[in-house]
C-alpha positions in Angstrom: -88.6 34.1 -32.7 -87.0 32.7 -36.0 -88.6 34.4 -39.2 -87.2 34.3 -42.7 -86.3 36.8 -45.2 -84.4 36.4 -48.5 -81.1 35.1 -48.2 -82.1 34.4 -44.7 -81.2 30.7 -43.6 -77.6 30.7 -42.5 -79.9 33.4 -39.6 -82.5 30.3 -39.5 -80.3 27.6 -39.5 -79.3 28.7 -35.7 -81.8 25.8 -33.8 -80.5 25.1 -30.3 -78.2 22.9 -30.3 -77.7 21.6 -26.3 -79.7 19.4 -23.9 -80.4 16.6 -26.5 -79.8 14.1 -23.9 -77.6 11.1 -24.5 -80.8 8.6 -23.6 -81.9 9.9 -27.0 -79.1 8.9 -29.2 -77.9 6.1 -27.3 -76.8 3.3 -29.7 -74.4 0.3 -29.1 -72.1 0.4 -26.0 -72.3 3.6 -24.0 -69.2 5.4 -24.7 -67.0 7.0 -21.4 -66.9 10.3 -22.0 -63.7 12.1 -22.1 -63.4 15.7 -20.3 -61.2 17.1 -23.6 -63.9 15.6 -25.9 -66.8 16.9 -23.4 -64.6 20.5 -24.1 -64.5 20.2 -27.4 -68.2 19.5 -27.8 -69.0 22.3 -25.8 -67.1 24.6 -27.5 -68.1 23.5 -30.9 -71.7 23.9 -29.8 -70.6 27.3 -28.5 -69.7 28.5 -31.7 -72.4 27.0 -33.8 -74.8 29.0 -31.6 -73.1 32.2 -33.0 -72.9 31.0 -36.3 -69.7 31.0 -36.5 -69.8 27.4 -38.1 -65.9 27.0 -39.7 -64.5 27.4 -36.4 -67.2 24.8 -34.5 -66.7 21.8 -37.0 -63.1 20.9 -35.8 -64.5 20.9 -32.5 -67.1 18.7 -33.4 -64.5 16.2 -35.5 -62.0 16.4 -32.5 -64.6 15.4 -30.3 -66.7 12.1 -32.8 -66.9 8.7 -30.4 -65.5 10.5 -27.1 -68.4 12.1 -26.0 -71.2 10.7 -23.8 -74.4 12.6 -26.1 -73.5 11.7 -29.3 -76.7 12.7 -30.8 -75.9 16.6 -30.5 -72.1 15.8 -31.5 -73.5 14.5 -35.0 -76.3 16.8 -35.3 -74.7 19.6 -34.6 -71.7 18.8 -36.9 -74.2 18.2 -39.7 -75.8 21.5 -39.2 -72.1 23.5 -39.6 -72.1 21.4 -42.9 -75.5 22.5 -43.9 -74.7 26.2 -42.6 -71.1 26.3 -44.9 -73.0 24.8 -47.8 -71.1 21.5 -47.4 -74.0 19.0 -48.3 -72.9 16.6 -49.1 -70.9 16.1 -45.9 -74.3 16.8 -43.8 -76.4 13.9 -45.8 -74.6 10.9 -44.7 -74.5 12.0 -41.2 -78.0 12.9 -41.1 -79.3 9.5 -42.6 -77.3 7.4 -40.3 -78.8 9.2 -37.2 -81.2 6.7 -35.9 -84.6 7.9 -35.0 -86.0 8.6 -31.8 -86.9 11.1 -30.0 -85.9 13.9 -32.7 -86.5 12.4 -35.5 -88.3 15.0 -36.9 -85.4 17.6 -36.4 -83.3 15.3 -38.2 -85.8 15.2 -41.1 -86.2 18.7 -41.2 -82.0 19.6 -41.6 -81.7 16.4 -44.0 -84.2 18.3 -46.1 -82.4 21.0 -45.8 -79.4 19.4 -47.2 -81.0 17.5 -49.6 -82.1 20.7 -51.4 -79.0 21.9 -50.9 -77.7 19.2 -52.9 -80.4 19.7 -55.5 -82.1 16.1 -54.5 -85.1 17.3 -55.6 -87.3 14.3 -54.9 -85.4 13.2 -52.2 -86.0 16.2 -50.5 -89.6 16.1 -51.1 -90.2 12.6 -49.5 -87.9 13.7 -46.5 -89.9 16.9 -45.8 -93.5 15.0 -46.1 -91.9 12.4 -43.6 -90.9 15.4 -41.4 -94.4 16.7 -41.3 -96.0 13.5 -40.4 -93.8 13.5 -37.5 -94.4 16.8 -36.2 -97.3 18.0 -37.8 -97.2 21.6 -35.7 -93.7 22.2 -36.0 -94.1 25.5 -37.5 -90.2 25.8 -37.9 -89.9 22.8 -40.1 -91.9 24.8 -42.9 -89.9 28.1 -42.3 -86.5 26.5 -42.7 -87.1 24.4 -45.5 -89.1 26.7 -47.9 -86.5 29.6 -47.1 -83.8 26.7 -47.9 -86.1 25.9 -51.4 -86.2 29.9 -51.8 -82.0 30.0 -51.4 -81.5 27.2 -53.9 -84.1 29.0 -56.8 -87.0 26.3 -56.1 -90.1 28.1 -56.2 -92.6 25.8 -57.0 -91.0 23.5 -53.9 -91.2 26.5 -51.3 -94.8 27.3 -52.3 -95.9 23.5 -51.7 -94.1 23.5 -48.1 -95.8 26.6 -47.3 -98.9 25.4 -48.5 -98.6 22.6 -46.4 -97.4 24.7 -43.2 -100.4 26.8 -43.3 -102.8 23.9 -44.0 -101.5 22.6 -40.6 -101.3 25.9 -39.0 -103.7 28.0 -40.8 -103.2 31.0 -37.9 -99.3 31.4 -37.9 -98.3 34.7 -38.4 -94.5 33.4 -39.0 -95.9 31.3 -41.7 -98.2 34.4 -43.6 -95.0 36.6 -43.3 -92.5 33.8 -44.8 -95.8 33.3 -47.4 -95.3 37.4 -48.2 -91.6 36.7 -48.8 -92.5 33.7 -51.3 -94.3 36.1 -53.0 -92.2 39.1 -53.1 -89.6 37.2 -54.6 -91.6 35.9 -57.4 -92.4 39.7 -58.0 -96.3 39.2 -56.8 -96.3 42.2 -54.8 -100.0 42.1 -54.6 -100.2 38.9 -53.1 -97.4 40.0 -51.0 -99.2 42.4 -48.9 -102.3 40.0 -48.6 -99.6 37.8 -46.8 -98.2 40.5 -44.6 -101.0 41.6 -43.8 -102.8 38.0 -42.3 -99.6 38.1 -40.6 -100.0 41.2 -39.0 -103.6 40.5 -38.4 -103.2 36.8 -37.0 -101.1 38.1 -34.0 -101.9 42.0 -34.1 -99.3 44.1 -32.0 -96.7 41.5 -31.9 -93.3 41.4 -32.9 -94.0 39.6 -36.4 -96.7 42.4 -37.2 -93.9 45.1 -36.7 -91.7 43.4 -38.8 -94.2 42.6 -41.2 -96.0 45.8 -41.9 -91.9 47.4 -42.1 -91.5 44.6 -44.6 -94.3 45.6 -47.1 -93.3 48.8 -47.1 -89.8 48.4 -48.0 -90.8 46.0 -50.4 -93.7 48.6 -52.2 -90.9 51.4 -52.1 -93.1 53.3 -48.9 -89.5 53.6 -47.3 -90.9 56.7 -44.6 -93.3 54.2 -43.6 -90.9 50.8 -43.2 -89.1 53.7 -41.0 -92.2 54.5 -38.7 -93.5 50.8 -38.5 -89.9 49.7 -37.7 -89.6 52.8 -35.2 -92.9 51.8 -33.7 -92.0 47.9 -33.2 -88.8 49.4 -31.5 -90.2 51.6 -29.5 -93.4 49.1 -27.9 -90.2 47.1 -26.8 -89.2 44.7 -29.5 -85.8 44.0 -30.7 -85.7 41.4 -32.8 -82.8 41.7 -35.2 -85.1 41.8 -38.4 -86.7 44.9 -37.1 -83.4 46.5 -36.1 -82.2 45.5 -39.9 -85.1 46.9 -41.6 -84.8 50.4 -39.9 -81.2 50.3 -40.2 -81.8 49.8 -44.4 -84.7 52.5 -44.3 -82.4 54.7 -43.4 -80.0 54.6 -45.8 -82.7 54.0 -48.3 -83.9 57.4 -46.6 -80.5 59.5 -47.7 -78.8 59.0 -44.1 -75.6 59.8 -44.5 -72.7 61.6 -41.9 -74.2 64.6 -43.1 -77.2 64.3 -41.2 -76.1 63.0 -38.3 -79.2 62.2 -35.9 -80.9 59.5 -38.9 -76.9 58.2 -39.4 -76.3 57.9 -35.7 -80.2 55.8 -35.4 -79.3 53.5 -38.6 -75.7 53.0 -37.2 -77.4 52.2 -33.8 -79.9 49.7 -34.9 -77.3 47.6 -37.2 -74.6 47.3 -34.4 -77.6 46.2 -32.3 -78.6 44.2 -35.0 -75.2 42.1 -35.4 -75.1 42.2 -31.7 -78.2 40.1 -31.4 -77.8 37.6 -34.0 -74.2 37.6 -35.5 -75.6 35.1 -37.9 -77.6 37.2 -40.1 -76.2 38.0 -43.3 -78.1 41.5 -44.7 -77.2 43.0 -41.3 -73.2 43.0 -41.8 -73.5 44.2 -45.2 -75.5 47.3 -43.9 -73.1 47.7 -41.1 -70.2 47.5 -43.6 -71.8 50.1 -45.8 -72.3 52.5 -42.8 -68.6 52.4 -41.7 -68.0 52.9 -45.0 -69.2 55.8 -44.7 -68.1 57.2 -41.9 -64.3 56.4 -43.4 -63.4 53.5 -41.7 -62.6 50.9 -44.1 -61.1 48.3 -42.5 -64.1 47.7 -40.3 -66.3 48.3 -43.0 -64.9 45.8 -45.0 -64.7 43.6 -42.3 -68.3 43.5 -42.0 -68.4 43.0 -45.9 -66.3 40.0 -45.4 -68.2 38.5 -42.7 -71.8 39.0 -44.9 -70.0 36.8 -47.9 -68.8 34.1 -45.5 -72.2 33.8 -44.1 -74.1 34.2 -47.6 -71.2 33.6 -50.6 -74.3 32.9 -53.0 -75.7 36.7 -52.3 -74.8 38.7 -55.1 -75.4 42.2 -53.0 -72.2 41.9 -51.3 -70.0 42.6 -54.1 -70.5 45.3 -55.3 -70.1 47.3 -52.1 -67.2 45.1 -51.6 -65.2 45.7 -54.7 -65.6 49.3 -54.3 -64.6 49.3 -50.7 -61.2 47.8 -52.2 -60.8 49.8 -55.0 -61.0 52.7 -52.3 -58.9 51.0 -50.1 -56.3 50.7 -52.7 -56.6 46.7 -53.4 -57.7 46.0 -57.1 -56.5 42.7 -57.0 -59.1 41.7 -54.4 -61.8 44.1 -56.4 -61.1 42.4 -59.5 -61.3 38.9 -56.8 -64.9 40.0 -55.9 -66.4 41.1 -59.5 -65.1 37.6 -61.1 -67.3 35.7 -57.9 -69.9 38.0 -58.7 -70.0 37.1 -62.5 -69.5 33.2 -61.6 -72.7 33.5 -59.9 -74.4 35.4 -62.8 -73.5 32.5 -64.5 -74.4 29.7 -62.4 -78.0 31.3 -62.2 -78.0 31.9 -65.9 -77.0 28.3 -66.1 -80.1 27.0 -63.8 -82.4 29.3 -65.0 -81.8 27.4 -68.6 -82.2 24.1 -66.9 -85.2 24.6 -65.3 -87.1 26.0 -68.2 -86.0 22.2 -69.9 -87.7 20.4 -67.5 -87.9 21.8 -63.6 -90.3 19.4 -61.5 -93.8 20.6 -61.0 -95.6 20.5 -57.4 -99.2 19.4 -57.9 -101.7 18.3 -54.8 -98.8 17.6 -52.7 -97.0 15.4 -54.7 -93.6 15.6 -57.2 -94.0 15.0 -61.1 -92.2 16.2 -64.0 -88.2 15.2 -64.0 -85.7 15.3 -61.6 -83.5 18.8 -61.3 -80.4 18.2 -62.4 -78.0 17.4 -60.4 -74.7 19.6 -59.5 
């Protein structure tokens, strides 16, 4: 089950990758595979599945015109781009994909990208053709309004999920991604109207765990995020949401080596956590706090490191980063850490003043107003 929370697309991004079929992307003269390519490819797709996208894309480039399915080669490769925040890499591939069979998975990561790239209207027109061609696909609406959310378009994310739920008015995945909208536009109220359709559209599922945990850490009920999460746990589910939302209560909570039973449980569900989807950003920084913690600063700034290569825009890395090297004895890459934090301050200061001159407005579906501006 893929569900979205902020900062939570590089976890998202993950769609399988395999078992395309060469029939679908066949173009030209077949092409004789080649067993290094046919490695390569593998490998490459190996990697993406764990996230791990640097190390898959020189599989992928090793691999271009040798391989017999060159659909997921070139798929696949755009996704690393879109997953590393290389965009502008991802676009051409994606438009020269011809369509067939997956066309609409094409449409959905060229959105993707094209938001990335701050395309605004592009974006727009390639997300409307997406949902023509797969109407039901409730993970086209999940991964491009969490990829609007990333990139500060609001207005954007609320018109996909509008459109999502007018096509699937009973997913839960949809309500919960709705709540998270919401939350981050500091509508708390409507929030919890959204959790809570989620949690009543599938009752005792694995997305009502996660989404009753989720109101409550949102609304500051931090014993309750504890108990839902424990609950969700304990009737079997694991997702790595839920494991990440107890782990983070309990901190919250005042776990700490000095009380060693809540410690040992938040410790427990993060490693888990990571375990299950290596991929998810908020995960590793929790992790890296807790080893913090317990003294071990190598590995806790490890998993520091590895929540910044997955999420480099997410200011709450650095901090915790920069004081983990200051402790370790390493002001030159503490000093390294506050000057990416400030850059980013001022990128967001920078877009926040460009959108107040003239961001597009979402009306009934359709874009007005002037283009974004452009990086």
């Amino acid at each position: 089950m893929e569900v979205a929370r902020p900062a939570g697309r590089i976890a998202l991004v993950l769609l399988a990758l395999a078992g395309f079929g060469a029939a679908a992307c066949a173009q030209g003269t077949p092409v004789r595979p080649e067993p290094s390519a046919e490695t390569d490819l593998r490998a490459g797709i190996a990697f993406t599945s764990r996230g791990e996208f640097d190390q898959a894309i020189p599989r992928f480039l090793a691999a271009r015109g040798r391989v017999a399915d060159a659909f997921a080669l070139e798929f696949n490769l755009a996704l690393c781009y879109v997953g590393t925040r290389r965009f502008r890499d991802a676009i051409p591939i994606l438009s020269a994909i011809p369509r067939g069979a997956r066309a609409a998975d094409v449409q959905n990561l060229l959105t993707q990208a094209l938001v990335g790239d701050r395309q605004v209207d592009a974006a727009w027109k390639a997300f409307q053709q997406a949902a023509s061609l797969a109407p039901q696909n409730e993970k086209l609406y999940l991964l491009v309004a969490q990829a609007c959310l990333d990139e500060g378009f609001g207005e954007l994310a609320g018109q996909v999920l509008e459109t999502g739920l007018r096509n699937l008015p009973g997913s839960a995945r949809l309500h919960f991604q709705r709540g998270i909208f919401y939350a981050q536009q500091d509508d708390n109220q409507q929030a919890a109207r959204e959790f809570q359709r989620a949690q009543a559209s599938a009752p005792g599922s694995e997305i009502a765990s996660i989404a009753a945990a989720e109101q409550a850490l949102i609304e500051g009920r931090i014993q309750d995020c504890i108990r839902s999460a424990r609950s969700g746990i304990e009737a079997g589910h694991s997702h790595y949401l839920l494991l990440t939302l107890l782990g983070e209560a309990l901190l919250r909570a005042g776990a700490t080596p000095a009380t060693p039973a809540e410690f040992r449980e938040a410790r427990a569900a993060l490693e888990k956590a990571v375990a299950v989807q290596p991929g998810y950003f908020s995960s590793h920084v929790a992790l890296g706090r807790v080893y913090l913690a317990l003294g071990r600063k190598d590995e806790g700034i490890g998993q520091l490191e590895t929540g910044r290569r997955l999420d480099p825009r997410n200011k709450a890395v650095y901090p915790p980063l920069a004081a983990a090297y200051r402790s370790a004895g390493q002001p030159k890459k503490a000093r390294e850490a506050l000057a990416a934090l400030a850059e980013l301050n001022r990128e967001d200061a920078s877009r926040t003043g460009a959108a107040n001159g003239g961001r597009a407005g979402y009306v009934s579906g359709k874009p007005t107003g002037d283009k974004m501006p452009q990086r």
